[in-house]
C-alpha positions as CSV (number, residue, x, y, z in Angstrom):
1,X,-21.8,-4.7,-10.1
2,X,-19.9,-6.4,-12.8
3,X,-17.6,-9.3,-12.7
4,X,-14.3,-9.3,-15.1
5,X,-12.2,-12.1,-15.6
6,X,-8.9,-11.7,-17.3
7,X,-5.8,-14.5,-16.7
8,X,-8.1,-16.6,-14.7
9,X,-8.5,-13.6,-12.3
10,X,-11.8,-12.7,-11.1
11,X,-12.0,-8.8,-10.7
12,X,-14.8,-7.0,-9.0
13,X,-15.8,-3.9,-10.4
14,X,-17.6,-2.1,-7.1
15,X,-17.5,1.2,-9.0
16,X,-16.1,4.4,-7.7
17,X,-15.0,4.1,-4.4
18,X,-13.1,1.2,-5.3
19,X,-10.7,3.3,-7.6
20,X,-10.8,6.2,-4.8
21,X,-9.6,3.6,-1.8
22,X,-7.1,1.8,-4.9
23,X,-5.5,5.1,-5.5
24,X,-5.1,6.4,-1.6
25,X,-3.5,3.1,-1.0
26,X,-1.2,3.4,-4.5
27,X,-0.3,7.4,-3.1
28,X,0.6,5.9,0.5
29,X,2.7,3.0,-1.0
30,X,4.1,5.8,-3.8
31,X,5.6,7.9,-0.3
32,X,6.4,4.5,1.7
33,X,8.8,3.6,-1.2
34,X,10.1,6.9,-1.6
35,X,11.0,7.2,1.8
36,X,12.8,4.1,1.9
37,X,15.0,4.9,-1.6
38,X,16.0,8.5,0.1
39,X,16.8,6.8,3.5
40,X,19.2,4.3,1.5
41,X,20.4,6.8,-0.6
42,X,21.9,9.1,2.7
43,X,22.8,6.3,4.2
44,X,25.3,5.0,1.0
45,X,26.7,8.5,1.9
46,X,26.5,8.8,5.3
47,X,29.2,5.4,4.7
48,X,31.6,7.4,2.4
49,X,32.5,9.3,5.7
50,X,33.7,7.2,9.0
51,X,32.4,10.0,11.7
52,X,28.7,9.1,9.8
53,X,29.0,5.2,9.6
54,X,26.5,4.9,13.0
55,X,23.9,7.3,11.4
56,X,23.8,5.7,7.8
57,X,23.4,2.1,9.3
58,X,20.2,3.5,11.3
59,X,18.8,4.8,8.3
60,X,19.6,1.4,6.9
61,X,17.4,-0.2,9.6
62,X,14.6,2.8,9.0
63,X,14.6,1.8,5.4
64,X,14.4,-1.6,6.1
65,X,11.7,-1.5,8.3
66,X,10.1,0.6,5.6
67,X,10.1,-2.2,3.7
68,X,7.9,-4.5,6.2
69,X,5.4,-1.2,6.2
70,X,4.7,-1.9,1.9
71,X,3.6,-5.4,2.1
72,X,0.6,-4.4,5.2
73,X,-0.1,-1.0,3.0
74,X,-0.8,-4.3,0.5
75,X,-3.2,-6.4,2.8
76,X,-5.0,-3.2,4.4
77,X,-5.9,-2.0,0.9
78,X,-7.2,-5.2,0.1
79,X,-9.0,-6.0,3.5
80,X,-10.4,-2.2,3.1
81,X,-11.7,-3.1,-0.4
82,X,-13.2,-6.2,0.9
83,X,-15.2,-4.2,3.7
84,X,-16.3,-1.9,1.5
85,X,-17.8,-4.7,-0.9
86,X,-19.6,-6.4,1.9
87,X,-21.4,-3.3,2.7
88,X,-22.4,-3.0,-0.6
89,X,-23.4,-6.2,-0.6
90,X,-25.7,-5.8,2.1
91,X,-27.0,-2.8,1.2
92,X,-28.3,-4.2,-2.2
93,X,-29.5,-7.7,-0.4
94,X,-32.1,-5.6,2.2
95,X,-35.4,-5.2,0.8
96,X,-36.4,-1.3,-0.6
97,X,-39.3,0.1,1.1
């Protein structure tokens, strides 16, 4: 393991399955944030027309909900990284046979 310090960071380098859980979270956040920019993007034109005003403010409140779901793809990342480090934590602190 190898510690990295960079703008009075500390960064944990716990080798490849850090990057491998890093970028599944980075793809899921990639789609979460696409889905919310197509959902406001219909609903701006779902407005343009007065027959679709009901259906482009629910895809408002989709997209905005969206945007609650980025923040825990954030913290479950993080918490999952964590676990992961424990582990190997504990792996390398019992004794070899």
């Amino acid at each position: 393991m190898l510690f990295y310090e960079t703008n009075n960071e500390l960064d944990l380098d716990i080798g490849n399955r850090h990057i491998v859980i890093q970028r599944r979270y980075e793809a899921l956040g990639a789609i979460n944030d696409l889905l919310i920019a197509i959902w406001f993007l219909i609903g701006s034109f779902f407005f343009l027309n007065d027959s679709l005003v009901q259906s482009g403010t629910w895809l408002f409140i989709v997209g905005s909900a969206q945007l609650i779901i980025k923040p825990l793809i954030k913290l479950t990342s993080l918490v999952h990284v964590a676990q992961v480090y424990n582990k190997q934590c504990q792996e390398e602190a019992q004794p070899s046979i």
